[in-house]
N, C-alpha and C positions, 0 to 999 in steps of 0.2 A: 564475897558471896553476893553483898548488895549490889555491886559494881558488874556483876554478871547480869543479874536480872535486869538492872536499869537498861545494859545494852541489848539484850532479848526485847525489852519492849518498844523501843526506840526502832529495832529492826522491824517489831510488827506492825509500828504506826507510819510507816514508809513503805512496809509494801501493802497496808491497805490504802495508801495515799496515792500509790500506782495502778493497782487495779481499777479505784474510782476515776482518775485518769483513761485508762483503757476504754474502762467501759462508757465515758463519756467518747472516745473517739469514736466506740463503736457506732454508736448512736447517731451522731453526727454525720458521719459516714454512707450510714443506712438511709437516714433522712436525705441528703443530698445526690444518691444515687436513683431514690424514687423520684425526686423532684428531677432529676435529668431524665430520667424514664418516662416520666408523666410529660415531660417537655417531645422528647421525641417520638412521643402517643400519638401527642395530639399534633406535631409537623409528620407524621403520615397520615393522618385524619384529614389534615387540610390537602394535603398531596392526593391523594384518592377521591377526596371530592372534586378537587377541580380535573383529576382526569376523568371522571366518571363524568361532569360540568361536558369537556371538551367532548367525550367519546358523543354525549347524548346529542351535544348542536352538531359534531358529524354527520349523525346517522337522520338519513331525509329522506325519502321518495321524491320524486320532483311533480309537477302537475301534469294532468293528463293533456295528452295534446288534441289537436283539430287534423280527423282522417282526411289523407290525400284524397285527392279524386282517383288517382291509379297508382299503382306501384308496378312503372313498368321493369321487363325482365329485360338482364343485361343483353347486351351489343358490345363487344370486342372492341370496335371502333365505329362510330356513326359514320354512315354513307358508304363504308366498305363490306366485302363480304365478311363472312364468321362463321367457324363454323363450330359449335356450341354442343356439350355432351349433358344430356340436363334430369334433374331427379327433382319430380313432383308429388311422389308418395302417391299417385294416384288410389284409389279402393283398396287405400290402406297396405300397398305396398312396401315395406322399407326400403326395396331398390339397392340392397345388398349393404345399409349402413348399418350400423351394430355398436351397441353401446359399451363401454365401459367403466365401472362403477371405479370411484374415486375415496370419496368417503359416505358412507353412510346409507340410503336408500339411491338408488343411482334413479332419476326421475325420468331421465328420457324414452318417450316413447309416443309413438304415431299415433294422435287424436282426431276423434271424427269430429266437425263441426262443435267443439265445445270450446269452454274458457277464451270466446272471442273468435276461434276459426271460422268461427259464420261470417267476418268479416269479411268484404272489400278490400281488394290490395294484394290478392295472392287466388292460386287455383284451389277454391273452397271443393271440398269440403275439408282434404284431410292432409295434415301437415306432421313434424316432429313437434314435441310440447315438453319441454321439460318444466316439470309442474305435476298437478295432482287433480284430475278429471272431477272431482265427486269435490274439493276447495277451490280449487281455481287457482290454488295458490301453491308455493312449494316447503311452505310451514310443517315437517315432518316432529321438529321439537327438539331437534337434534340440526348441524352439521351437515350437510349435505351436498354432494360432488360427483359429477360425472361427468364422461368425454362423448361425444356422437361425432363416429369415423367413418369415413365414405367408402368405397370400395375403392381398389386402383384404379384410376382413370388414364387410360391410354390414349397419349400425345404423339403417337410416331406418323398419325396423318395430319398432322396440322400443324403451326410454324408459329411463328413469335408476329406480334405481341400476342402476349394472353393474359387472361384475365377472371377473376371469379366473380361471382354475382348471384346475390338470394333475396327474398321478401324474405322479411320478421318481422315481429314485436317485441316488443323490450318492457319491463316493466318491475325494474327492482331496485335497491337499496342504490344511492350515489356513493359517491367519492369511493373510499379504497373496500367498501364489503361489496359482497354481492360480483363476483366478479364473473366477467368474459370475456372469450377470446378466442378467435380466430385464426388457425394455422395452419403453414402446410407442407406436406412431407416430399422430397423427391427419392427417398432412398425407400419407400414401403414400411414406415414409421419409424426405424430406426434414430433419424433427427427429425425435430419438427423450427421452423421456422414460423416466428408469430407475423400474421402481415395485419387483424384490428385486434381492437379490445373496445372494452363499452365507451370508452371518453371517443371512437369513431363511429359512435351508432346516436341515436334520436331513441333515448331513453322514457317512451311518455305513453304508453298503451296505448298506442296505434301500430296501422301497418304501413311498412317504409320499404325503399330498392335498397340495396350497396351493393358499390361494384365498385372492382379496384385491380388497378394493373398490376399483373405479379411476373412480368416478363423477367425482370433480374433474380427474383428469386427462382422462378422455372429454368431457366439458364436452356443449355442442352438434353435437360431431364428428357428420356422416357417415359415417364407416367409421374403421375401426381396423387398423392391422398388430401383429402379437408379432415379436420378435426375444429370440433363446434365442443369449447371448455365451458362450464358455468360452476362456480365454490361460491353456497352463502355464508364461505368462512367463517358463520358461526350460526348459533339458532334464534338468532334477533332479528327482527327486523322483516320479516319471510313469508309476510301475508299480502305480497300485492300477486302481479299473473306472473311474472316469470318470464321466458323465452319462446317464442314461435320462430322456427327456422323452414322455409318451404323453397320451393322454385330456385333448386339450386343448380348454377351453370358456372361451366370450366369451361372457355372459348378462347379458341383461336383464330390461325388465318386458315383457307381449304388450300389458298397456293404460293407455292415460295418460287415462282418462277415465272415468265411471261415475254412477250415480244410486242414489239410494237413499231408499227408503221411506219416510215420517214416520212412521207407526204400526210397522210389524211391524222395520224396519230391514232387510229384505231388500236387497239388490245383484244390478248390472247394470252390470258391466265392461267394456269394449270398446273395441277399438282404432280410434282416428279416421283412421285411413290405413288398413289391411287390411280392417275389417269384422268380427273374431275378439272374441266375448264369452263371459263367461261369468256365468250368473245361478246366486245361492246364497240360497235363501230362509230361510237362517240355519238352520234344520233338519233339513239334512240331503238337502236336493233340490240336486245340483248340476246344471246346462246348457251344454255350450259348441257352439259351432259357429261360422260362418262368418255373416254376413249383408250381405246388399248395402244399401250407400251411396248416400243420394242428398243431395244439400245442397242448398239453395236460401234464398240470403240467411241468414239468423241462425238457420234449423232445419236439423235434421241430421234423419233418419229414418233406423232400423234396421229391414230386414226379414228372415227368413228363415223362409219357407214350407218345411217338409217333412213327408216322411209320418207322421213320429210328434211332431212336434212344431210351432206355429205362436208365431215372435217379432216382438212389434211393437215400438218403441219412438220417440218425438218426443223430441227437446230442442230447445226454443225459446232459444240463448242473448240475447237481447236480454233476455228477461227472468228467465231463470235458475232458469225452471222445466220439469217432464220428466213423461212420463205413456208407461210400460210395459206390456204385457201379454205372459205367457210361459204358452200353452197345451200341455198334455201330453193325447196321446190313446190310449196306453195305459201304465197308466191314466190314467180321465178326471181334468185337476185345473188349475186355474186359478189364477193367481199376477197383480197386478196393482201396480204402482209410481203410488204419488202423490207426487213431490219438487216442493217447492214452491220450492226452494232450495237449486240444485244447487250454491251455493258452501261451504257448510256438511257435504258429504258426506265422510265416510271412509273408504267402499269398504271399511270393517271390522264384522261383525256387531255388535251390542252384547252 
């Protein structure tokens, strides 16, 4: 009976010898998990702060700049003709662009002479603004995004190279907030093609030209859309102007076709679908007008009779020769083309 008890007690002083064991791992245990807690607190404390450190030296405006004197409007190509389809917003016209909202308050919209339009550098008074009339700014508090789309612009009279061309102002957050961009469609929006973004513009609240060749993008296109993107990808940063987009032009060439001289190198320009030429007999006589079209098999014929002037011209292409006469009748003066070999022409005086 003794022998029983002693092992009864011997058994309870072993398992409170285990508990007190336990319960010190517990403890231990729990300490060294807050201590690893409390460690990985404070390396995302230090992680947050130096992104929050990086995001703040990101985010800059840059300095305002010094107004051109002009901000002239595109030219297709300097020295040649162009012929140019252009939207000026005139008395508040939209001229058939139309906005679409993105996120948030979509801001684009034709201003009269406010937030800077009274400037220099574009046909004042009234332009596209995305922004907000009454701040100057496009600080809604929020997020904010929208697209301004052109109408279809129809390219079947005019020929490559081409190119677009607008006055702005620019005036918002650098590096990756605050974004725009510049695009453009030949399918009637279904794809768009980016040709700028802001790293190709003079980001400094003034007014500036761009223009840029988009002959490979245009390709064989029939018609072209623009679409003008702006995202303050977030609601920081959103109190400076914003965007002025005006005097926007889609240009081409007026003729994809011409003949020229063998002796004098005179020229004879003209468009094979409208009938619009223009003769330059390299000295200083220029010509243009309209003339009616007539084809028949492999000859083309140019006519235009009028009172101060009479144009004639044949191209035979089967055999790839052309024979002109451009009469002036006050004064009298007579101009005549003999290409013998219309594949060899420049359409450039020598």
């Amino acid at each position: 009976m003794v022998k029983k008890s002693e092992d009864h007690k011997r058994a309870f002083i072993l398992l409170e010898i285990g508990f007190v064991a336990l319960l010190g791992w517990i403890v231990l245990t729990s300490d060294a998990g807050k201590t690893v807690q409390a460690g990985n607190m404070a390396a995302r404390r230090v992680d947050t702060n130096a992104q929050k450190q990086r995001k703040s030296q990101d985010r800059s405006v840059p300095p305002e700049g010094i107004p051109e004197e002009a901000s002239p409007r595109l030219l297709a190509q300097v020295g040649t003709p162009v012929a140019c389809q252009g939207f000026d917003f005139a008395n508040g016209d939209p001229q058939g662009f139309t906005v679409e909202a993105v996120s948030g308050t979509p801001l684009w919209h034709v201003t009269n002479n406010l937030c800077r339009a009274n400037l220099a550098g574009h046909s004042t008074p009234f332009d596209f603004y995305y922004g907000q009339d009454g701040t100057c700014n496009y600080n809604t508090g929020a997020r904010n995004a929208a697209n301004l789309i052109s109408p279809s612009i129809n390219l079947t009279s005019t020929f490559p190279p081409y190119s677009i061309g607008f006055n702005y102002l620019l005036f918002v957050e650098g590096g990756g907030f605050d974004t725009t961009f510049v695009d453009i469609s030949t399918d009637n929006g279904a794809t768009w093609t980016r040709v700028l973004s802001k790293g190709n513009l003079i980001n400094d609240n003034q007014w500036h030209n761009k223009a840029v060749d988009v002959t490979a993008v245009v390709g064989a296109a029939a018609s072209v859309t623009l679409r003008f993107r702006f995202d303050s990808v977030d609601e920081i940063g959103n109190s400076t102007t914003g965007w002025h987009v005006d005097d926007v032009l889609v240009c081409g060439q007026p003729f994809n076709a011409c003949i020229q001289d063998d002796s004098s190198g005179s020229v004879l320009q003209y468009n094979s679908v409208t009938g619009d030429y223009l003769f330059n007999d390299c000295h200083g006589v220029l010509v243009s007008g309209k003339a009616s079209l007539i084809v028949k098999g492999s000859i083309t014929t140019l006519q235009d009779y009028e009172p101060d002037r009479r144009v004639l011209a044949k191209i035979d292409r089967s055999v790839m020769k052309a024979t002109a006469s451009v009469q002036l009748f006050s004064p009298s003066r007579l101009f005549t083309i003999t290409d013998r070999n219309t594949g060899d022409d420049t359409c450039v005086c020598p």
